[in-house]
TIFI-460647 format. One record per residue (C-alpha): x, y, z. Coordinates in steps of 0.25 Angstrom, whole numbers, plus 5000, padded with zeros to 4 digits. Last residue first. Layout:
N
XYZ ...
end
This chain:
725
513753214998 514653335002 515353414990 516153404978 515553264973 516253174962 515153074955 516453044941 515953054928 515952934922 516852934910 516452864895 517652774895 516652664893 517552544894 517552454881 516752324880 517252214892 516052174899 516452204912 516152094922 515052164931 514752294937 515752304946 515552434957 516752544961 516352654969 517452764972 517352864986 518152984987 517853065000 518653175004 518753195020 517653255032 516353195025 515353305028 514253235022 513353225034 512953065030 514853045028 514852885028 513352865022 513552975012 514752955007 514152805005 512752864999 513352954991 514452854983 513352744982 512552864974 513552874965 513652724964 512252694961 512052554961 512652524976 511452534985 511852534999 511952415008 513352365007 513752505006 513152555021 513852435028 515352475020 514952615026 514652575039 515852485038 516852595033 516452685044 516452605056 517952575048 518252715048 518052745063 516952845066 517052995071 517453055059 517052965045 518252935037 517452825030 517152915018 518353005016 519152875018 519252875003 518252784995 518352634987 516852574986 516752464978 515552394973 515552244969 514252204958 515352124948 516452044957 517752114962 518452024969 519552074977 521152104974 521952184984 523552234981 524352264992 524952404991 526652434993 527252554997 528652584994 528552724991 528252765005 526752845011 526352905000 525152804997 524352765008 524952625013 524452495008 523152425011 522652285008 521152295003 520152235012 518752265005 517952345012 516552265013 515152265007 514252135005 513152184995 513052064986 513852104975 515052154985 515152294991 516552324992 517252455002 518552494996 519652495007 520152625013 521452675008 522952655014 523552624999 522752514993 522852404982 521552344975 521352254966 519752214961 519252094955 518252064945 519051994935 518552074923 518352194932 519752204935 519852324947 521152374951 520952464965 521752564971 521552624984 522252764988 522652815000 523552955000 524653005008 525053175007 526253225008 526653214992 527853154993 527853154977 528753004973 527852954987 526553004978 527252934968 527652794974 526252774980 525652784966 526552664962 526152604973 524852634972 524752564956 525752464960 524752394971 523452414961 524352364949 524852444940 524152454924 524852594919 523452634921 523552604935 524752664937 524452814931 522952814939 523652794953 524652914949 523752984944 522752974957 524052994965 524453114959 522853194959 522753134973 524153214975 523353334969 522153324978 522953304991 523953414988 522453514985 522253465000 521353375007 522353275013 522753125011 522653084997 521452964997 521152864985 520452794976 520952714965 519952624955 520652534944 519852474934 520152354925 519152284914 519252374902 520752434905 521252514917 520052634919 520352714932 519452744944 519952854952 519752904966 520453024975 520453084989 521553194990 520553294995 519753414991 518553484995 519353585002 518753545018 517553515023 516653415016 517853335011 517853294997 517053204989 517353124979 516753014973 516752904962 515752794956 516252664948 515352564941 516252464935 515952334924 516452434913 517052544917 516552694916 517852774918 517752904930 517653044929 518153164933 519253094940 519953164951 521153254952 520353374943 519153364953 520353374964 521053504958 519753554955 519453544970 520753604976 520553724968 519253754971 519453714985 520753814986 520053924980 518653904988 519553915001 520154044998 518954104995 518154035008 519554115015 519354255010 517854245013 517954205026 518954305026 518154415021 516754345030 517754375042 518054535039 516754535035 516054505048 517054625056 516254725046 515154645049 515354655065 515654805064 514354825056 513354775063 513954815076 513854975072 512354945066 511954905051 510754965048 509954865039 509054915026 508054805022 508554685014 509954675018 511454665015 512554595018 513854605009 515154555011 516254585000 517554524995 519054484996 519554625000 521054615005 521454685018 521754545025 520454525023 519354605017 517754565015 517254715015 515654715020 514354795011 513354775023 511954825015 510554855017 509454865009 509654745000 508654744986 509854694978 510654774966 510054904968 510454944981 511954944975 511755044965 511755164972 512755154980 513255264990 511755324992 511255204988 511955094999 511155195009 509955205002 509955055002 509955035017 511055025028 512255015021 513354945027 514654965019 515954885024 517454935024 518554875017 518855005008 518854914995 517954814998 516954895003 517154994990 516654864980 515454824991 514954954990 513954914978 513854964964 515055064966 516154934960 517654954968 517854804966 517154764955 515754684954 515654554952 514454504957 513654624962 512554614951 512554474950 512054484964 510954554962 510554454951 510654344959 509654414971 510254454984 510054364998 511354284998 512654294992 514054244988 515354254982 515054374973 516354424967 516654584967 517654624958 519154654956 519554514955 518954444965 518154524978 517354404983 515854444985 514854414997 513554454996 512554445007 510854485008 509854485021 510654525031 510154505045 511554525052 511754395057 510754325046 511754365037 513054325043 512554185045 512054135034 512354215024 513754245029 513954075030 513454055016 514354145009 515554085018 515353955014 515053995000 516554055000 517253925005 517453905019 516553965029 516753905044 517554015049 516454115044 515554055055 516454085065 516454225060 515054235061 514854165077 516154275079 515354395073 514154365080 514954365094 515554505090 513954525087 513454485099 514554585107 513854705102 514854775090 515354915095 514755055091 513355035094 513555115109 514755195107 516055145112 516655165126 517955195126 519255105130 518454975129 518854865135 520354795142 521454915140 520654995150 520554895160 520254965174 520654855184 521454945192 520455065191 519454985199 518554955187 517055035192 515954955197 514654895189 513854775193 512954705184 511954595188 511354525176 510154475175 508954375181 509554245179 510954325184 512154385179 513054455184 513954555178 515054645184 515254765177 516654855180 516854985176 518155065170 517855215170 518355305159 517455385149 516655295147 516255175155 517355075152 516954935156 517554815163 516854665163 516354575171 515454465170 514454355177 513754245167 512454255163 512854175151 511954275142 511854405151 513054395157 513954335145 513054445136 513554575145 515054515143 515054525130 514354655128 515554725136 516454695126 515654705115 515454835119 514254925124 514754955137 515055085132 513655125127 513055095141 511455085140 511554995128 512754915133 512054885147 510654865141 509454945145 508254935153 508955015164 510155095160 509555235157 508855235171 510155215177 510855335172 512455295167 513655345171 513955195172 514455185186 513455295191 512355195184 512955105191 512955145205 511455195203 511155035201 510555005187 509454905188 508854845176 509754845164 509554755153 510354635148 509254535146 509154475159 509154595166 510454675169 510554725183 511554845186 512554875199 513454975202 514755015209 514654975223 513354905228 512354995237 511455025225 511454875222 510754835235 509954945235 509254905220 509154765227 508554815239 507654915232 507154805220 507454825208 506454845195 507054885181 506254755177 506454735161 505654615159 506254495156 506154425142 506254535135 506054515120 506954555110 506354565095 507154505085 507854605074 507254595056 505954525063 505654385060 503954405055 503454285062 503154155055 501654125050 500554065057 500854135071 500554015077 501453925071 502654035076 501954045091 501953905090 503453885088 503653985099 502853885109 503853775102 505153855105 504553855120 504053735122 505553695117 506153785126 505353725138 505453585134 507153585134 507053655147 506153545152 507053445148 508253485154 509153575143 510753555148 511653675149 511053715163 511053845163 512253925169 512453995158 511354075153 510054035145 509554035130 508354025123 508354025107 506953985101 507153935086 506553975072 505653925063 504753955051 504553885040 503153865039 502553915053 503353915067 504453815071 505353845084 506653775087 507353765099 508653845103 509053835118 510253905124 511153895137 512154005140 513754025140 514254125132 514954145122 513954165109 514754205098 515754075099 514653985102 513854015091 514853975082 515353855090 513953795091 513953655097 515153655105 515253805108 513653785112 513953675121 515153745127 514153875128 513353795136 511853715135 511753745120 510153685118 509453665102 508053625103 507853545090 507253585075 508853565070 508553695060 508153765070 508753725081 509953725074 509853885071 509753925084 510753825090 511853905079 512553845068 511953925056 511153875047 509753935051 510554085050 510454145063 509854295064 509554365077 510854305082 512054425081 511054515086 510554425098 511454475109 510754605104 509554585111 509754595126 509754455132 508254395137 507554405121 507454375108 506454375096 506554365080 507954295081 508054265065 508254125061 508854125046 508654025035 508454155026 507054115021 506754035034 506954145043 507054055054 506354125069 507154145080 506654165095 507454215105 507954195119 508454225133 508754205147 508254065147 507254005158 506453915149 505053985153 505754125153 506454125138 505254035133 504154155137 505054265132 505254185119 503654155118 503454305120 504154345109 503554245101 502054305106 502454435102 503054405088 501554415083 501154515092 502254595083 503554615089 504154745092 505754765087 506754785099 506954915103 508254955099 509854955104 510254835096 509354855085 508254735084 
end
C-alpha cells in the first residue's frame, strides 16, 4: 500500500477475512490488528490485512521472516497464543523487537491454519493501561477468534492470493459528527482544539486551529496530521503521534509552522482518540536550536517506523559472526523488510568482485557475476563501489538505458545496487533486487543507504572473524592427532568438540600413545582459555607429555616433568591434564593427575563409578610439584571414559549433580559402539547442543589379555567433530 494511496481493494474472497479482523478487534476490545498469512515457499509471513493505527506504522512489518525472533513469527512456528503484557515483558523476551517498538501496549499473536501449508497468525494489540495479564475469557476470545479465521482459510479451499501491500481496514467509522455543546465548548477554548480517532484521523477541527495551522478545516478532516501538514511530517514528530496513538499515553511537543511561528500540541489520548490541543510557544519557551529549522517537503524524511526498522535490523547485524551468518541474516530479515525477492553480496578482493553469498538467482547467473573486476560496465555494482553511492533502478529499461547487459544475466526487474564502505575503504557490494519492477521511495532509500553502511561493517567484521577462525583451526587439527594406534587388546574412540560460540578453538587436548606391545599410555587434558596461545601451548604440553613417555617416565615424572617446562616458558596460561599407564598384560591401570576431573569406569558387569584418583595441582603453577600416582585394576570388558570439564560444566547445575546423572546414564547405555557412545553422552549432558566450553572426551575399553602377535600400526583415523553434535 503506498504510503499516502488508497489502499489496495480486496476481492469478496478477502472480504470476509477483513471482516473477521474487524469483528476480533472490537469483540476482544483491542485497538488494532492484522492478519498474516506464511508464504511457505520464502518462509515469510506477509501482513495481507491491518487495521485500527494509520497504515504506515506497519511498513517496516508487512514482511517477517518465520525465523526471526518476533511473537508473530513464534506463534506460528510454536502453534501457541503468544501474550506481551508490557513493554518490560517484551524487552525481556524480545530485545529486538523491543528496541524498534518503544512503547508500552499489550499484544496477542495466535496462530491460524488454512489448507495444505498455509498459516499465519492474528496480531491484536491494546494500549497501555491494560491489564498485563490474559484472564481466561480474553484468552478464549482471541483464540475463537484466530480459529473463526482459520475456518474462513479451510473454507476457502485453497489459500488466499497475499497481496504485494496489505489492505487496511477501518475498524471505526470515520464520524466527522460533533455535537453543538461540545463543538461550543471547544470554540470558546484558547488557541485550538483537534479530535484524532482511533486510527489517527482527524474529525473535528476547531476554527481556532485551523487559524493556528493556516490551514482550511474541510481539508483536514478524514486525514492524517502529517499527511495534511507537510511540516509536521518528521520523525520527530511522528514519534510522539505513535506513543499517543499506540500507548495512549499523553504528549507534548513543539513544532515550526513555516515560515516562523513556534506551536505547541498537547495530546491526550483516550479509548475513543486522541484530544489535541494547539497554542502558540510563548516566545520564551521558543526553541529553535531543539527541532527542525525548516519544514521539509512531504516524502522527503524517513517516517519514524522505518528509523525503528533500521534499529530491529542493525540489532540484528550485531548478532552475525562469520560471513554466512551475515548472508543468512540479510535474507532473512532484510529481504522480506523491503519485499526483495533476490540478494548478492560480494567481497571486493584483489581487484575483482568475490561472490560471498546469495539468494534468489540461478547458479549460472551467478557465475556470471563472480569475479568480476572492479571498474567492470556489465553491472553498476563496479562504479558504486568506486563513488560510494548506491544505484536504485526502478525497472529493466531503466538498468538498460545505462547498462545493457545487466538485465540479461537474471530475470530481475528491479534493482538496489548498495556501496559496502567503511572507514572510506570498499570492502564489497549489497544488491537487492526484484522480480517485478519496484519504485523505491524518498525513505526507502535513505534507510538502505544508511542499511549498507551496517551490512559493510558487519561485513568487514564476519571477514575478519573467518580469518582468525581459519587460522586458529588448522593450527588446532595440526596440534591433535589425525589418528589414533590400533592396540591389541584396546578399543579406543576420541573427540573434540569446540565451543558452540566462540573461535572454534580451545587449549582442550587428548592423545593415546603406543609404549611397546602390552603398555598404552592415554593423556588428556585442558589449557585454560580459547585462544590461538591456548592451542599452541596445548601443542607444548602434548609434546612434552609424548616426549617423557616414550623415554619410559613414569606417570608422576612424566607431569612433573611436563610441569617443569611449561614453568621453564611462563606461559600465562594453567592447564589440567590426566595421565594414565595402562599394562594390559597385568590388567591394571596407573594414573597421576594435575587438577583434572576423574575418569568415569563401567566395570564388566555394568556397575559405573569415577574412579578416586589422587589429585596434584594444574601444571604451571610451581616447578616443585609433585603427583600421587594411582594404580586400579583393570580387568578385560572395563570402559573408561576420560573428558575435559566441557561436558560436565553445565550452567545452572553443580558439577557433581552433573557428573552422577551422567555416570547413571553410562551404566545403562549400550557400550559396543564407541563413537556412537561418544554422541549419546555429549548428547545426554549438553540435549540443546550448545555446549558453552571445548569438549574433549577419550573412551578406552579392554578387550581381553593381549595375545601377543605384532601391533597393527595400521592408524585409525581419529571421529573428530567441527561443529555441534
Amino acid at each position: 500500500m503506498p504510503r499516502h494511496g488508497e489502499p489496495p481493494a480486496a476481492r469478496p474472497r478477502e472480504q470476509a477475512l477483513d471482516e473477521a479482523l474487524v469483528a476480533a478487534v472490537r469483540r476482544t476490545g483491542a485497538t488494532a490488528g492484522g492478519l498474516y498469512l506464511l508464504d511457505a515457499q520464502r518462509k515469510v509471513l506477509c501482513l495481507v490485512v491491518t487495521g485500527g493505527l494509520p497504515a504506515e506504522y506497519a511498513d517496516p512489518w508487512t514482511r517477517i521472516a518465520l525465523a526471526s525472533p518476533v511473537p508473530v513469527a513464534d506463534a506460528v512456528r510454536e502453534d501457541r497464543l503468544v501474550w506481551i503484557g508490557s513493554l518490560e515483558e517484551l524487552a525481556r523476551c524480545y530485545p529486538r523487537a523491543a528496541a524498534t517498538q518503544p512503547y508500552h501496549f499489550c499484544l496477542a499473536a495466535a496462530p491460524v491454519s488454512g489448507p495444505g501449508t498455509c498459516r499465519g497468525a492474528l496480531l491484536l494489540l491494546w494500549p497501555a493501561g491494560h491489564s498485563p495479564g490474559v484472564s481466561r475469557r480474553e484468552r478464549a476470545r482471541v483464540t475463537h477468534a484466530a480459529h473463526r479465521i482459520s475456518g474462513l482459510l479451510k473454507a476457502s479451499g485453497e489459500p488466499p492470493v497475499i497481496p504485494e501491500q496489505p489492505r487496511l481496514v477501518h475498524v471505526h467509522q470515520l464520524d466527522t459528527r460533533a455535537p453543538q455543546a461540545a463543538l461550543g465548548f471547544a470554540e470558546r477554548l484558547p488557541g485550538g482544539s483537534l479530535a484524532l480517532d482511533t486510527e489517527g484521523r482527524i474529525i473535528l477541527v476547531t476554527s481556532g486551529a485551523a487559524r493556528l495551522l493556516d490551514c482550511d478545516a474541510a481539508s483536514l478532516l478524514g486525514r492524517l496530521p502529517w499527511q495534511a501538514l507537510s511540516w509536521l511530517d518528521d520523525p520527530a514528530y511522528g514519534d510522539k503521534y505513535q506513543t499517543a496513538l499506540l500507548s495512549r499515553e499523553p504528549v507534548f511537543f513543539h513544532a515550526l509552522r513555516p515560515p516562523g511561528t513556534w506551536l505547541d500540541f498537547y495530546l491526550f489520548p483516550g479509548p475513543d482518540g486522541v484530544s489535541v490541543r494547539v497554542v502558540k510557544t510563548a516566545l520564551a519557551d521558543q526553541p529553535p536550536t531543539l527541532m527542525p529549522a525548516r519544514p521539509r517537503a512531504a516524502g522527503g524524511t524517513v517516517a519514524v517506523s522505518r528509523l525503528y526498522q533500521l534499529m530491529h535490523l542493525s540489532a540484528a547485524l550485531t548478532e552475525a559472526v562469520g560471513v554466512r551468518d551475515v548472508v543468512d541474516l540479510v535474507a532473512s530479515e532484510i529481504l522480506p523488510a523491503f519485499g526483495a525477492q533476490g540478494l548478492v553480496l560480494s567481497a571486493a578482493e584483489a581487484g575483482r568482485l568475490k561472490i560471498t553469498g546469495y539468494r534468489g538467482y540461478r547458479p549460472e547467473a551467478i557465475e556470471c557475476l563472480d569475479g568480476l573486476p572492479l571498474d567492470t560496465c556489465i553491472t553498476p555494482a563496479g562504479q558504486v563501489l568506486a563513488s560510494g553511492v548506491p544505484s536504485f533502478f526502478a525497472d529493466s529499461a531503466e538498468m538498460a538505458r545505462s547498462y545493457p547487459n545487466a538485465p540479461k544475466i537474471s530475470d530481475k526487474q528491479g534493482w538496489a545496487f548498495l556501496p559496502l564502505i567503511v572507514s572510506g575503504r570498499p570492502v564489497g557490494c549489497c544488491i537487492l533486487s526484484y522480480e517485478q519492477s519496484h519504485t523505491f521511495t524518498a525513505d526507502e532509500r535513505a534507510v538502505l543507504t544508511s542499511l549498507a553502511g551496517l551490512i559493510a561493517q558487519a561485513m568487514d567484521r564476519a571477514r575478519l572473524y573467518d580469518a582468525t577462525h581459519q587460522l586458529a583451526h588448522d593450527l588446532q587439527q595440526a596440534l591433535l592427532p589425525r589418528s589414533l594406534p590400533r592396540i591389541d587388546g584396546l578399543d579406543v574412540a576420541a573427540r573434540y568438540l569446540p565451543a558452540s560460540h566462540g573461535m572454534d578453538i580451545g587449549g582442550d587436548f587428548y592423545d593415546v600413545i603406543r609404549l611397546d606391545h602390552h603398555t598404552v599410555a592415554a593423556v588428556i587434558g585442558d589449557v585454560q582459555g580459547h585462544s590461538a596461545a591456548a592451542a599452541a601451548l596445548m601443542g607444548q604440553v602434548r609434546t612434552a607429555v609424548h616426549a617423557h613417555a616414550t623415554a619410559g617416565a613414569t606417570p608422576d615424572q612424566v607431569l612433573a616433568r611436563t610441569n617443569q617446562v611449561l614453568t621453564d616458558v611462563e606461559p600465562d596460561l594453567l592447564v589440567s591434564c590426566l595421565y594414565a599407564h595402562i599394562d594390559l598384560t597385568g590388567q591394571h591401570i596407573t594414573f597421576a593427575s594435575a587438577g583434572h576431573p576423574p575418569p568415569l569406569a563401567r566395570r564388566p558387569d555394568g556397575r559405573t563409578a569415577p574412579l578416586a584418583v589422587d589429585p596434584g595441582p594444574l601444571l604451571g603453577i610451581h616447578a616443585g610439584a609433585l603427583y600421587p600416582r594411582t594404580t586400579v585394576p583393570l580387568p578385560a570388558n572395563t570402559l573408561l571414559a576420560l573428558y575435559t570439564d566441557g561436558l560436565v560444566e553445565v550452567p545452572g547445575r553443580e558439577i557433581d549433580d552433573t557428573t552422577a546423572d551422567l555416570v547413571d546414564h553410562l551404566s545403562h547405555t549400550d557400550v559396543s559402539d564407541l563413537g556412537r557412545l561418544i554422541d549419546n553422552l555429549v548428547h545426554h549432558s549438553w540435549p540443546q547442543g550448545w555446549h558453552t566450553d571445548d569438549i574433549a572426551l577419550l573412551l578406552l575399553r579392554t578387550t581381553g589379555t593381549p595375545t601377543g602377535r605384532p601391533d597393527d600400526v595400521a592408524g585409525q583415523r581419529v571421529d573428530r567433530v567441527s561443529g555441534r553434535c
